[in-house]
Structures are given as structure tokens and as C-alpha cells.
N, C-alpha and C positions, 0 to 999 in steps of 0.2 A: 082661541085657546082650546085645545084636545082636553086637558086633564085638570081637576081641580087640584090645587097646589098641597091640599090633604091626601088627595087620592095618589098624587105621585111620592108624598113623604112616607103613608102605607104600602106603595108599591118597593120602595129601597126598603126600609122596615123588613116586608118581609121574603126578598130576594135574601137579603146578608143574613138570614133566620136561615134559611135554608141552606143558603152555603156550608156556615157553620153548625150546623143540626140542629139549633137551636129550638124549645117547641115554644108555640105563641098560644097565648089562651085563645079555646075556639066557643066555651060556654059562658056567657055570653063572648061573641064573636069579639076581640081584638080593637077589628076597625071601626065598628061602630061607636066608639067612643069619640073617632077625629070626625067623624060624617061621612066614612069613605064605604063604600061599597066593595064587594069581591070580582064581579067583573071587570069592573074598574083597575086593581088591583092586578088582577092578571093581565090584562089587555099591559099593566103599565111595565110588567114582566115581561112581557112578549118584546114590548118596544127597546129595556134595557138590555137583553139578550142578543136582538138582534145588532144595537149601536156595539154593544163588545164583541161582536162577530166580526165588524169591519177593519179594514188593515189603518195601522196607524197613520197620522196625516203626518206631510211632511213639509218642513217648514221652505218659505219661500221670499224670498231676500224680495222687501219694496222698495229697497234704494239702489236706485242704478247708477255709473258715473255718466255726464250728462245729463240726466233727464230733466228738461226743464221744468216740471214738475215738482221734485224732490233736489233742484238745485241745494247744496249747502253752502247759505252765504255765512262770509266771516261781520262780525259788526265793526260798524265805521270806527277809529277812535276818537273818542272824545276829546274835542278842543276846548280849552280851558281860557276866558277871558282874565286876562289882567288885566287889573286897574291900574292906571296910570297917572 
């Protein structure tokens, strides 16, 4: 695990703060309330900046006809005993 799951909820915190101008308290510091640190914080800046930097993924069909794999069986029907 890279990031503590506090350090990454202060790193969105304060990505969308800045988007939107927002200002965050810095006396006492903000993240010190979750346990998160500021390096921390940016580093997790770094990481979400660069994931929105990448081109969108595109989706890729698993079912193929044939593949014995991903065969789609129909189910048997159900035989019904009479009593006689």
C-alpha cells in the first residue's frame, strides 16, 4: 500500500479546494486533524493529476461467439414426474 487511506482522502480534499478556490485552514494545519501529512498530500496530488492526464480507457467486449470459455449455455428444461 503507497498511501494511507487518510492521506489519500486529504489529498482529494484538497485537489477539489483548489480547483474550486476554495481556501482550507492552514493555522493549525487542516490535515493534521485526519493524521495526514503535506508531503503526503502532494505526492497524492502528483499521482491524481497525472491518472487525469491519461486518455480514457476503452471498453473491450469479453464475450466472443464461440469461445469455449464464455460459451452461453441455455438451461435444460425441467422434467416433471407424475405420479401415477
Amino acid at each position: 500500500m503507497r498511501f494511507k487511506s487518510e492521506v489519500i482522502a486529504c489529498g482529494v480534499v484538497y485537489a477539489a479546494a483548489r480547483r474550486r478556490g476554495i481556501a482550507l485552514p492552514e493555522d493549525p494545519p487542516w490535515w493534521t486533524v485526519f493524521d495526514a501529512d503535506e508531503a503526503g498530500i502532494q505526492e497524492v496530488c502528483r499521482v491524481l493529476a497525472h491518472l487525469y492526464s491519461l486518455p480514457k480507457s476503452e471498453y473491450i467486449p469479453v464475450y466472443k461467439d464461440n469461445d469455449s470459455f464464455t460459451v452461453r449455455r441455455t438451461p435444460e428444461p425441467q422434467v416433471s414426474k407424475v405420479n401415477t
